[in-house]
C-alpha positions as CSV (number, residue, x, y, z in Angstrom):
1,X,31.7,-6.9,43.7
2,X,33.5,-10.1,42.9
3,X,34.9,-8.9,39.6
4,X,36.9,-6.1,42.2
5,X,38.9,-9.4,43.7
6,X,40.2,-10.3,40.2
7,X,42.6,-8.1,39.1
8,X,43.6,-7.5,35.1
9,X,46.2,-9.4,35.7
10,X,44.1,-12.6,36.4
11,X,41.8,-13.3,34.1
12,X,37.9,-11.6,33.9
13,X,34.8,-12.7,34.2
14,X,31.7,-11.5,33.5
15,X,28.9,-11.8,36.4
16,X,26.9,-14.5,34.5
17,X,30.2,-16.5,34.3
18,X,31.3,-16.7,38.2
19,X,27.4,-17.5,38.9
20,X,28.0,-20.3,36.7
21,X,31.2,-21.3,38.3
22,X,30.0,-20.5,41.5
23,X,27.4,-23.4,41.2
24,X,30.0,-25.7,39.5
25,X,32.2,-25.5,42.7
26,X,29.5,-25.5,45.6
27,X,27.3,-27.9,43.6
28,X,23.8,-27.8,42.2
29,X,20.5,-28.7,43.3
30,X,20.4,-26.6,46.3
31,X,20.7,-23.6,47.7
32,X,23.5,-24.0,49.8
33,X,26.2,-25.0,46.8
34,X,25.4,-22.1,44.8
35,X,26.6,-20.3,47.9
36,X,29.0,-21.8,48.9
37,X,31.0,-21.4,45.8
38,X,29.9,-17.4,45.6
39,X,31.4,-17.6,49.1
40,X,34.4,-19.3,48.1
41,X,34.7,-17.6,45.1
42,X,34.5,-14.1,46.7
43,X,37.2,-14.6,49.5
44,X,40.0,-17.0,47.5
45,X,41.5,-14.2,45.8
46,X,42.2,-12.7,49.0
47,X,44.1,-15.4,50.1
48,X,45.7,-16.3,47.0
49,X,46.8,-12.5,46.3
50,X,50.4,-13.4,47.2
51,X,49.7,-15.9,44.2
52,X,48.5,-13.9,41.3
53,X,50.6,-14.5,38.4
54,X,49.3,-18.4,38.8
55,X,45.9,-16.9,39.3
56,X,44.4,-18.4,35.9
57,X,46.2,-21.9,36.9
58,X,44.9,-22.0,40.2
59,X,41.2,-21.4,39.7
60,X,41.9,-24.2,36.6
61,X,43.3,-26.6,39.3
62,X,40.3,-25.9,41.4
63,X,37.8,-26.8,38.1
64,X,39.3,-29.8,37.4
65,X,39.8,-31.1,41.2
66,X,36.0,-30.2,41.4
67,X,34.8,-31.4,38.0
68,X,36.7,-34.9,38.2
69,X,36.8,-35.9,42.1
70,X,33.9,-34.0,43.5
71,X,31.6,-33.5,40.1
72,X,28.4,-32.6,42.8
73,X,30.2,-29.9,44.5
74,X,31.1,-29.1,48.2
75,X,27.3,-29.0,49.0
76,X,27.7,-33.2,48.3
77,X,30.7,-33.5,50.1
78,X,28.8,-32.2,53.1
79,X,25.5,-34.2,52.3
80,X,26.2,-37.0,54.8
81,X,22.8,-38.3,55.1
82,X,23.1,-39.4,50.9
83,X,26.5,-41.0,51.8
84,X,26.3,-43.6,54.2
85,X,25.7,-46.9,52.2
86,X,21.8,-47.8,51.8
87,X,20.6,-50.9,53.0
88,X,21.8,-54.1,50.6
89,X,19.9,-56.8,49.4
90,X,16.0,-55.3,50.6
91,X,13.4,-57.7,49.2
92,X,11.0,-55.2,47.0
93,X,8.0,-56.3,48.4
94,X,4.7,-54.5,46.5
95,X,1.8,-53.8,48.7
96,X,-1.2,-54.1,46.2
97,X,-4.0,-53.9,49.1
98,X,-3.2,-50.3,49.5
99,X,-4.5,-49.8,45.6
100,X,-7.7,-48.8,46.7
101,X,-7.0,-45.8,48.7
102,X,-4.6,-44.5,46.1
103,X,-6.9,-44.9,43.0
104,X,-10.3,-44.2,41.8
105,X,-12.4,-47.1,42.4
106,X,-15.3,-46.0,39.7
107,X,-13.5,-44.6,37.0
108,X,-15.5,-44.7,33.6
109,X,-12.9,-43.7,31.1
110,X,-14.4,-45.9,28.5
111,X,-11.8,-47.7,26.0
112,X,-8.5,-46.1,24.3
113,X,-8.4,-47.1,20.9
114,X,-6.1,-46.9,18.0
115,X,-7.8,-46.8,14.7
116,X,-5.6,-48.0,11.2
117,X,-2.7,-45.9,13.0
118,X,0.3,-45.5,10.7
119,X,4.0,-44.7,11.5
120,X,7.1,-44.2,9.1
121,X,10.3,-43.1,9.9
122,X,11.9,-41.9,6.7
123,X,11.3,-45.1,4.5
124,X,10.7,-47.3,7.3
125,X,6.5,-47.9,8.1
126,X,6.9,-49.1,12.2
127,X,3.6,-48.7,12.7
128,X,1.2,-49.9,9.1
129,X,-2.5,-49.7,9.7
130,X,-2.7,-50.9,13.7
131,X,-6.1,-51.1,15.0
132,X,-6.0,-51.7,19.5
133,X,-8.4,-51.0,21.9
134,X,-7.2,-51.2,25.7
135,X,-9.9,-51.1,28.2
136,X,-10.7,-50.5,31.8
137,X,-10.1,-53.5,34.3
138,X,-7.9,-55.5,31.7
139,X,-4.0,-56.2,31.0
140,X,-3.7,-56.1,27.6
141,X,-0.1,-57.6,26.4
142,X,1.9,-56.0,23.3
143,X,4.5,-58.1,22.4
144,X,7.0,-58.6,19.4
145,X,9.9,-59.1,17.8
146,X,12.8,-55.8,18.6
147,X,11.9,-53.6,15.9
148,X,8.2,-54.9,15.9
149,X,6.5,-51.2,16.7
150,X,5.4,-51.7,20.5
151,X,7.6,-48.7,22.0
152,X,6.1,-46.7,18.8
153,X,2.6,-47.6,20.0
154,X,3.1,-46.2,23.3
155,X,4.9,-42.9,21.7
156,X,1.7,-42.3,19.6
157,X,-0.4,-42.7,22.6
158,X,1.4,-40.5,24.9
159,X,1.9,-37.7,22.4
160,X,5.3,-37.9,21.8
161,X,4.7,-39.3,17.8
162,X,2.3,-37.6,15.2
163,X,0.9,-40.9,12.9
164,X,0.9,-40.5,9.9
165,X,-2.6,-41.8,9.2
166,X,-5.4,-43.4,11.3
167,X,-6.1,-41.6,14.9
168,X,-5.7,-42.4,18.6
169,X,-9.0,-42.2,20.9
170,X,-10.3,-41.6,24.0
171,X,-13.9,-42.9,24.8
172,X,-14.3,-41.7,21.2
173,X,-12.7,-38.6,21.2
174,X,-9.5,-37.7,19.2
175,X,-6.5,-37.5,21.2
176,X,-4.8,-34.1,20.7
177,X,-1.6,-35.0,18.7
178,X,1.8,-33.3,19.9
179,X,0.0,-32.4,23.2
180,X,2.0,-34.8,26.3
181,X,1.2,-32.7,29.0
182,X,-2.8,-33.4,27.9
183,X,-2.0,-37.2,28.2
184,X,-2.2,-36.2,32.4
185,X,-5.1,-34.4,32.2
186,X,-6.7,-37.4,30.8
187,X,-5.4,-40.0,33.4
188,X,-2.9,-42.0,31.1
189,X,0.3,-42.1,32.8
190,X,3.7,-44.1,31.3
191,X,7.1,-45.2,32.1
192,X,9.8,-46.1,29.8
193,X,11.9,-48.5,28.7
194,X,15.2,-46.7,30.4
195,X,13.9,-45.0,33.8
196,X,13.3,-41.2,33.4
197,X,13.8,-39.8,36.4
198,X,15.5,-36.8,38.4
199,X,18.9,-38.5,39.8
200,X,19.9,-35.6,42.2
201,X,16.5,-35.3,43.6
202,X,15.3,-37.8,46.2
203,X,12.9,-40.6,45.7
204,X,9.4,-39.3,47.7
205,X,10.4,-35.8,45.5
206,X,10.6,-37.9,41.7
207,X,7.1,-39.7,42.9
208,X,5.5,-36.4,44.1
209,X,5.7,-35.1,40.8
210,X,3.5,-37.4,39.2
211,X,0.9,-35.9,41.3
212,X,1.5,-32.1,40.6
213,X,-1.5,-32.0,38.3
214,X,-3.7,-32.0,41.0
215,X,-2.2,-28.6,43.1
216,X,-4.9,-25.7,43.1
217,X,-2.0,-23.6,44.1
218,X,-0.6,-20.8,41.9
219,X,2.5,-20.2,40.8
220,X,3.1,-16.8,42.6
221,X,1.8,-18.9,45.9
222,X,4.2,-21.4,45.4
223,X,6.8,-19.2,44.8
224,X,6.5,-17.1,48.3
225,X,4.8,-21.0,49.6
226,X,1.9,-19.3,50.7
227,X,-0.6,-21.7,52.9
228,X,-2.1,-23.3,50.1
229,X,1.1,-24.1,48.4
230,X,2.1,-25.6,51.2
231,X,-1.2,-27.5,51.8
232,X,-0.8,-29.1,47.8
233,X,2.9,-30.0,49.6
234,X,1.3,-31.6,52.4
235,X,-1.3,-33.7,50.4
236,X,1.2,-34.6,47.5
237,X,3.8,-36.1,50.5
238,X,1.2,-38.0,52.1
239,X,-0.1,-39.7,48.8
240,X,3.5,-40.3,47.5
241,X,4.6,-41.9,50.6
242,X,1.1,-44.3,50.5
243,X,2.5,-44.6,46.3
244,X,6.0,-45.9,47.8
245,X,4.6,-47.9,50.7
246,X,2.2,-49.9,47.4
247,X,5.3,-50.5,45.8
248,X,7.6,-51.5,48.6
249,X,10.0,-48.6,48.4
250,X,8.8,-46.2,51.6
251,X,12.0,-47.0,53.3
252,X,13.9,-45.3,50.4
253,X,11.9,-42.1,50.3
254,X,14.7,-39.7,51.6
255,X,17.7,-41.5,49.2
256,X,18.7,-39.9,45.7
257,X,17.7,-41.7,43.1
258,X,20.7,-42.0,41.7
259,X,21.8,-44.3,44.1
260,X,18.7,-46.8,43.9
261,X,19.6,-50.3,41.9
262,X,18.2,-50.6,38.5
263,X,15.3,-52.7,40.2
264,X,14.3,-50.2,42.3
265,X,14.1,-47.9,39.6
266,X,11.5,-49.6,37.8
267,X,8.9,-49.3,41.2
268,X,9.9,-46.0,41.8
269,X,8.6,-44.9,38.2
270,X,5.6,-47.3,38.7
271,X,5.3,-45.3,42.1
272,X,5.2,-42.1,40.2
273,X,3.2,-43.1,37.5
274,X,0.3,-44.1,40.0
275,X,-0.1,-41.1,41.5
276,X,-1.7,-39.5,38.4
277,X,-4.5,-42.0,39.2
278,X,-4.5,-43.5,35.9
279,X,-7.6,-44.2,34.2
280,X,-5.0,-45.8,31.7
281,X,-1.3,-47.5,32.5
282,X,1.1,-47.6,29.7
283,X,4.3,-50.0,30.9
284,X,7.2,-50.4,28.8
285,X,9.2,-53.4,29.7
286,X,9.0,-52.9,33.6
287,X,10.3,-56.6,34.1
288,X,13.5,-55.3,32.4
289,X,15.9,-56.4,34.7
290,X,14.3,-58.0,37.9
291,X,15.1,-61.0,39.1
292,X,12.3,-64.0,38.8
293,X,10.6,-63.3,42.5
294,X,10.8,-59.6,41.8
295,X,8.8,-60.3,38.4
296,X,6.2,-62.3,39.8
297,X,5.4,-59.4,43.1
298,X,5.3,-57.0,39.8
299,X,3.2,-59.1,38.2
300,X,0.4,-59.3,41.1
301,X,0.6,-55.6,41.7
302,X,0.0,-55.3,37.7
303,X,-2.9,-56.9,38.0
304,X,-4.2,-55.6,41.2
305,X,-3.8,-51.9,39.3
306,X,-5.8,-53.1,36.3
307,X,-8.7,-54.5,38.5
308,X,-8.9,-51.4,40.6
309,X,-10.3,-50.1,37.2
310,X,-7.4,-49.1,35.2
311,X,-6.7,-50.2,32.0
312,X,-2.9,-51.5,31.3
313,X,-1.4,-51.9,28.3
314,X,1.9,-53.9,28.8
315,X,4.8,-53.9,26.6
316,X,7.2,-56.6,27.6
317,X,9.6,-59.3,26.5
318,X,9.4,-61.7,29.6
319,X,6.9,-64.0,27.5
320,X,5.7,-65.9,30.8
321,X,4.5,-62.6,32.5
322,X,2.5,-61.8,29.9
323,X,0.7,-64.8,29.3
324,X,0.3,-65.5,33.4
325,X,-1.4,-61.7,33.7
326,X,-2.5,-60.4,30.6
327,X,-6.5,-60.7,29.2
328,X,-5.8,-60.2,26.0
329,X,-2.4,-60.0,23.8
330,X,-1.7,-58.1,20.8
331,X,1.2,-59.7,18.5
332,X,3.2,-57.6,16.6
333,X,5.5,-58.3,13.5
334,X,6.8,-55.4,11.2
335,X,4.3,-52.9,12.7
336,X,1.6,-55.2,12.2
337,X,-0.8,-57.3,13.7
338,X,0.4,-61.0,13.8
339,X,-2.3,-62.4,16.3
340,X,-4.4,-61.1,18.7
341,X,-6.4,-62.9,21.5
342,X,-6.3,-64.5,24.9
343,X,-3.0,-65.9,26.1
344,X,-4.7,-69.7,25.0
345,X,-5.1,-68.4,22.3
346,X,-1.7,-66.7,21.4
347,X,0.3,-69.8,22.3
348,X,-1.1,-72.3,20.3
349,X,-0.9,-69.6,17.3
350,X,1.5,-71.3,14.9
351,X,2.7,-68.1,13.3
352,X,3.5,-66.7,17.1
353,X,5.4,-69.8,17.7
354,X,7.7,-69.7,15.1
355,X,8.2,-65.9,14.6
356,X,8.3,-65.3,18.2
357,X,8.2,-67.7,21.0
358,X,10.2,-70.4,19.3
359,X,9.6,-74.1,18.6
């Protein structure tokens, strides 16, 4: 039906084409850009018939107008709500007290080890013979030199990185290697060094995906959101909102994310991360970024999460964090141990001091 507006003249399209185009004008991410632009789409040749030997100009005008000044589409020009300015200079403000009711109090997950795990990049070992056991209730610091092997670590725990010798375990058991999406099913939950989240979605939508494992409903329910897809709905909006109201970010809930501060940022993937109810926390520099009081609230709700009964693993170059709230520290240098022991320990280590802390 919409190729009959264009004649040979103009220039043709194929139907996969003005979909695509139709989204490109109305804007993605909902249902009401794609259709606006098939609505726009369909009745601008009409209008512009009077026009048609600048047909193939015009609808290039239109792309580049919608591409360069409105690159979301009509559907964002019309989303008022995300365009009035959010609220500047909010204090952060972690609630760890509510820990309790979002995690499991009693969770014997046992210790996650790494045992003579080895990592090469081409010619390059990053990770050469590491043995590290993180276990329940502690916060156990990883820290290094750049270049060291910490973010490599967390890759071969989560799955993303296949070592090249030695193993990763679980309470014993051989983690499955190439297999992420098991790291859920296990309880260990991440974030990363740059935030990896959904921009165009809001804030309570990226934390309620962390807690998608637990749905019972089907795919076919949750495509015609049968009662219990829309019961998993129900449940996973109540727990992310108690997830944001832990880390002092419920009044954000409806905003996009792409509109959150860097700081924010970091709780909201902190947010998301705790509502797999880890039985293991894997943090990549979350200080990255926050001011000094902002540290310290992270700090406490660090802890609080580790003596819920999670263990923690932190990776992180703000030195005093780690030795104010860690157990134990690992030192890295070259993708090998350096030191390891409690934060007494590690700063009276004279090989620490010189290699990494300085004096």
């Amino acid at each position: 039906m919409l190729q009959s507006y264009i004649t040979p003249d103009a220039f043709t399209f194929d139907l996969s084409l003005l979909f695509f185009i139709a989204i490109l004008i109305g804007g993605r991410g909902s249902v009401l850009g794609p259709l606006l632009g098939t609505i726009l789409l369909t009745f601008l040749p009409e209008f512009a018939a009077p026009l048609v030997a600048w047909s193939t100009f015009l609808y290039a005008v239109l792309l580049l107008v919608i591409v360069l000044v409105v690159p979301g589409g009509i559907a964002e020009m019309l989303d008022f709500r995300n365009r009035r300015p959010l609220e500047s200079n909010r204090a952060i403000i972690p609630r760890p007290d509510l820990l309790p009711r979002l995690l499991d109090a009693n969770v014997n997950a046992g210790a996650l080890t790494l045992e003579q795990v080895a990592v090469s990049f081409g010619g390059v070992r990053a990770i050469d013979g590491l043995d590290l056991a993180i276990r329940p209730r502690q916060v156990h610091g990883l820290i290094g030199p750049n270049g060291s092997g910490k973010t490599t670590v967390l890759n071969v725990i989560s799955g993303y990185y296949a070592p090249l010798a030695g193993v990763a375990k679980l309470n014993g058991v051989a983690l499955p290697v190439h297999a992420q999406h098991s790291r859920a099913q296990l309880r260990i939950a991440r974030t990363f060094q740059t935030p990896r989240l959904i921009g165009a979605a809001s804030v309570l939508h990226n934390v309620m995906i962390g807690g998608t494992i637990d749905g019972r409903g089907s795919f076919a329910e949750s495509l015609l959101s049968l009662p219990r897809h829309r019961r998993d709905e129900a449940a996973l909006h109540e727990q992310a909102m108690l997830a944001l109201t832990t880390v002092g970010l419920e009044q954000l809930a409806p905003a996009r994310v792409d509109r959150l501060p860097h700081s924010a940022l970091r709780f909201v993937e902190i947010a998301r991360a705790l509502m797999l109810r880890p039985a293991f926390l894997l943090l990549d520099e979350p200080a990255a970024g926050l001011s000094a009081e902002e540290i310290r609230r992270l700090g406490a709700l660090i802890v609080a999460v580790a003596r819920q009964g999670a263990g923690v693993l932190l990776v992180e170059h703000h030195a005093d964090l780690i030795f104010d709230i860690c157990d134990h520290i690992t030192v890295l240098n070259l993708g090998r141990i350096l030191a390891a022991g409690t934060p007494t320990e590690i700063r009276s280590h004279r090989e620490v001091v010189n290699a990494y802390l300085g004096g």
